[in-house]
Legacy VTK file of the C-alpha trace (Angstrom):
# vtk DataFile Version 3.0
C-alpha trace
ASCII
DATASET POLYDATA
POINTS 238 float
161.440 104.362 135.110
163.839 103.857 132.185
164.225 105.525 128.854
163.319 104.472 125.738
164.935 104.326 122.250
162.043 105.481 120.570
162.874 107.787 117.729
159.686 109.972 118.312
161.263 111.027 121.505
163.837 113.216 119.040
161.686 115.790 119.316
161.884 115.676 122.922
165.975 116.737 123.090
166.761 119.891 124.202
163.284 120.429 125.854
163.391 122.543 129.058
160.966 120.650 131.036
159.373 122.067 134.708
158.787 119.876 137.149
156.549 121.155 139.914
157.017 118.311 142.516
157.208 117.821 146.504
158.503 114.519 146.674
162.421 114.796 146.296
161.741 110.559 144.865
159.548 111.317 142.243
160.694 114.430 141.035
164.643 113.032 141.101
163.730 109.858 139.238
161.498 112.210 136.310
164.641 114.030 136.266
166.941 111.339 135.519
164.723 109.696 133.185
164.137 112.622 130.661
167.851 113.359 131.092
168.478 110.371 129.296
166.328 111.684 126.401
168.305 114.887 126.033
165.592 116.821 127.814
166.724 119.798 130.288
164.943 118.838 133.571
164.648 121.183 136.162
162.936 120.472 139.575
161.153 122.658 142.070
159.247 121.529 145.410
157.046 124.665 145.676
154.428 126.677 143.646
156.574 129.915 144.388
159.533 128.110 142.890
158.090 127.473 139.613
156.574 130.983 139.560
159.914 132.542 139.993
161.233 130.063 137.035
161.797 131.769 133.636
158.890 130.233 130.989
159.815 126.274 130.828
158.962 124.620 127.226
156.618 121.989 129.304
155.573 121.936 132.476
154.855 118.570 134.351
152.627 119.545 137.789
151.941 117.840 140.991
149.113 119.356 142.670
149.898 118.600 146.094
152.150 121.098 146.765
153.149 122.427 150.205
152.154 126.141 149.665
149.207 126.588 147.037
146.975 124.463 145.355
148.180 122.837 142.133
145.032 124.192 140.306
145.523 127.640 141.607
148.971 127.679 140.754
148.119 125.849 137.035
146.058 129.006 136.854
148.498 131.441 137.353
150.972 129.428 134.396
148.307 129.760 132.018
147.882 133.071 132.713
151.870 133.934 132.365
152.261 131.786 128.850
150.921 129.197 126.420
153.430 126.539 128.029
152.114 123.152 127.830
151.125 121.865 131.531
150.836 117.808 131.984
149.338 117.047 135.761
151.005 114.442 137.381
149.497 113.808 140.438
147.843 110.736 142.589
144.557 112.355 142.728
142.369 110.171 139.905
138.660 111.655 140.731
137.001 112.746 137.654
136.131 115.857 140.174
139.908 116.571 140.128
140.396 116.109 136.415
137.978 118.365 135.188
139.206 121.393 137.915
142.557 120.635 136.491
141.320 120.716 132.969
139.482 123.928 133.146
142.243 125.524 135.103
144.114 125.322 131.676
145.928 121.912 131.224
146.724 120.371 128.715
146.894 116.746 129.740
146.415 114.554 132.928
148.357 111.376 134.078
147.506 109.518 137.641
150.480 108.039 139.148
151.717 105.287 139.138
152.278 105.659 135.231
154.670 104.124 132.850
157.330 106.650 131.843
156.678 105.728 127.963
153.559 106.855 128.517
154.280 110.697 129.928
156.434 110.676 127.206
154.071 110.056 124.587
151.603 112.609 126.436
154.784 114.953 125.917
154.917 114.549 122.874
151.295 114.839 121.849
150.604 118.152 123.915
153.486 119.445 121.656
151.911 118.785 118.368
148.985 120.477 120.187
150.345 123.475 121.032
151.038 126.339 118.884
154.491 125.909 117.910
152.995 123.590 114.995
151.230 124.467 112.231
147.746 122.081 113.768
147.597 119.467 110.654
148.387 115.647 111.744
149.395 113.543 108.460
149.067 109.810 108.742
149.518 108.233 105.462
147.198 109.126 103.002
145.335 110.472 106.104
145.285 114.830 106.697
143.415 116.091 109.967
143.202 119.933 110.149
142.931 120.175 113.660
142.020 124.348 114.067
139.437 123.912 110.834
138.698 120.231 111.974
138.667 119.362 108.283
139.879 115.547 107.387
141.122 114.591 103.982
141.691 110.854 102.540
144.043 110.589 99.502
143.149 114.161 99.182
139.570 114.106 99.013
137.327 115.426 102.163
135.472 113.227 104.419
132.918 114.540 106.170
132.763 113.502 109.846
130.357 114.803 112.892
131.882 116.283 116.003
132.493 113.112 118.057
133.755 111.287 114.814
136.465 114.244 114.737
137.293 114.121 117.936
137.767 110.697 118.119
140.037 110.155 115.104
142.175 113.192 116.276
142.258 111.803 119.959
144.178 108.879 117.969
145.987 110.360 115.148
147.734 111.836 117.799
149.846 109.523 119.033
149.138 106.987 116.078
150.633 103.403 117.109
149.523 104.266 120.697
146.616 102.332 122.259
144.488 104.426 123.521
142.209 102.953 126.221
138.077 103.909 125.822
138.053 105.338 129.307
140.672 107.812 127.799
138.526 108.318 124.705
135.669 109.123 127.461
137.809 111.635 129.502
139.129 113.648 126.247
135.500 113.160 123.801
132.992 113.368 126.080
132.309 115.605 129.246
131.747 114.943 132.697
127.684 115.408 132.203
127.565 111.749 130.490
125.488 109.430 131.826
124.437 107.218 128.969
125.853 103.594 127.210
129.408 103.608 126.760
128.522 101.811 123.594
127.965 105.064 121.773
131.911 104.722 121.518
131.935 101.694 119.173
128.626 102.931 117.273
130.873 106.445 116.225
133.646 103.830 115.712
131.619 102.404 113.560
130.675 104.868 111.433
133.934 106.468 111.463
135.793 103.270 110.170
133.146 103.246 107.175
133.623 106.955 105.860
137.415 106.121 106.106
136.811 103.503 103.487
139.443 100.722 105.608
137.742 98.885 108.189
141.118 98.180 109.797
142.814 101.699 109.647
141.961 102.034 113.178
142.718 98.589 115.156
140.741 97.107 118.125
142.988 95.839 120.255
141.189 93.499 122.583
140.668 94.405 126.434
143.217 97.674 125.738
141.271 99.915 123.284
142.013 100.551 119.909
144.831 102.307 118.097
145.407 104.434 114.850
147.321 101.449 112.387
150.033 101.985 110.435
148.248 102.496 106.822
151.323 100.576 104.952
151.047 97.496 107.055
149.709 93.892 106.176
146.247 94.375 108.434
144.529 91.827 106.535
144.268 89.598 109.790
143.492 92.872 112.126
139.992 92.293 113.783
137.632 95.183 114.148
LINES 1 239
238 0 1 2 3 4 5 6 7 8 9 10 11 12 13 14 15 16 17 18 19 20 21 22 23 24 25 26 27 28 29 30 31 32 33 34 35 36 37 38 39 40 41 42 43 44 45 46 47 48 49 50 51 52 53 54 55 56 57 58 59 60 61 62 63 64 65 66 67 68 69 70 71 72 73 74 75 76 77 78 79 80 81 82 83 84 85 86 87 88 89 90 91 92 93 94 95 96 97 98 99 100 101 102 103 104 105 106 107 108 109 110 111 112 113 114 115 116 117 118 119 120 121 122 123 124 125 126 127 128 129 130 131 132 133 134 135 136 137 138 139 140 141 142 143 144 145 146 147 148 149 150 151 152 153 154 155 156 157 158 159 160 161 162 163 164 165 166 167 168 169 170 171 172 173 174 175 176 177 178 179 180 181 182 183 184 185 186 187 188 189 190 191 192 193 194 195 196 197 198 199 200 201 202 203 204 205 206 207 208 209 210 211 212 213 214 215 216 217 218 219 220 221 222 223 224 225 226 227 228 229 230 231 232 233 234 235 236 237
């Protein structure tokens, strides 16, 4: 893993991140890694480790640990503070997600990953928490995420649940691609069964009540990605 010059990770230094990991590998190499960003990593190999921790600012959680459950201990964090938790974990079942999920975190990354990627999951579970004030600003672009109100050049635009969800799963980490079996895991639940087209038919009619066809980007065999609104997109296909 190596660090990254991006100048979103700024709001990264000085974060005291936990990392709940068993393999001495992994959890030196996450270490290193966001040291280089001007995080302050610290690593523990056990559940009762990161219980006797003071409050981290993040917390990034294996769940295989040697003496409880990771879901049982991401239970017991919740219960202590508002931290954000990522799981980081080899376990990829949807089964495992959604225990994880409902146990109270915030995010969920399989390994392997691509440390620009936990990064940007970092960062986005930060705007999420409640150290900000819950409004995402993209250009002419405002997404009130507690009253799930979106405005365009200050005017509202009235959008149905998925449509919401959907823009604010990629106003998020705008400039990210974010894949549609991601869009799936954070839009949709578990008890969905029917045509994953339903994802481009929201897309759809989200793209049309934003008034730019190319404000969010389908990039080809990846997913699709929230554009920057001052670019030349006049070649972008949708």
């Amino acid at each position: 893993m190596t660090a990254t010059g991006n100048p979103a990770n700024v709001v990264l230094a000085g974060l005291n991140v936990l990392i709940v990991e068993d393999d001495r590998a992994i959890g030196g190499q996450l270490a290193k890694g966001l040291a280089r960003l001007g995080c302050a990593p610290q690593v523990v190999r056990t559940g009762a480790e990161a219980l006797a921790r003071p409050v981290a600012g993040l917390v990034l959680l294996d769940l295989g640990l040697p003496d409880i459950d990771g879901v049982a201990l991401c239970r017991q964090l919740r219960l202590r503070s508002r931290v954000p938790i990522i799981v980081v974990t080899a376990r990829g079942a949807q089964a495992d997600r959604v225990e994880a999920l409902d146990a109270g975190a915030d995010d969920y990354i399989v390994k392997p990953f691509g440390f620009e990627e936990l990064t940007a999951r970092m960062r986005a579970v930060l705007r999420r928490s409640g150290g900000d004030t819950g409004e995402l600003v993209h250009g002419p672009l405002r997404i009130d995420l507690p009253s799930r109100r979106v405005q365009l050049s200050g005017e509202p635009v009235t959008l149905t649940a998925k449509e919401f969800d959907i823009l604010a799963c990629l106003a998020l980490e705008p400039g990210r691609v974010v894949s549609r079996d991601e869009i799936f895991d954070r839009v949709w639940d578990e008890h969905w069964y029917g045509p994953r087209k339903v994802l481009d038919v929201h897309l759809a009619a989200l793209r049309r009540k934003l008034g730019d066809p190319n404000l969010i980007e389908t990039v080809y065999g990846r997913g699709f990605r929230l554009a920057d609104p001052q670019a030349d997109r006049g070649t972008t296909a949708t």
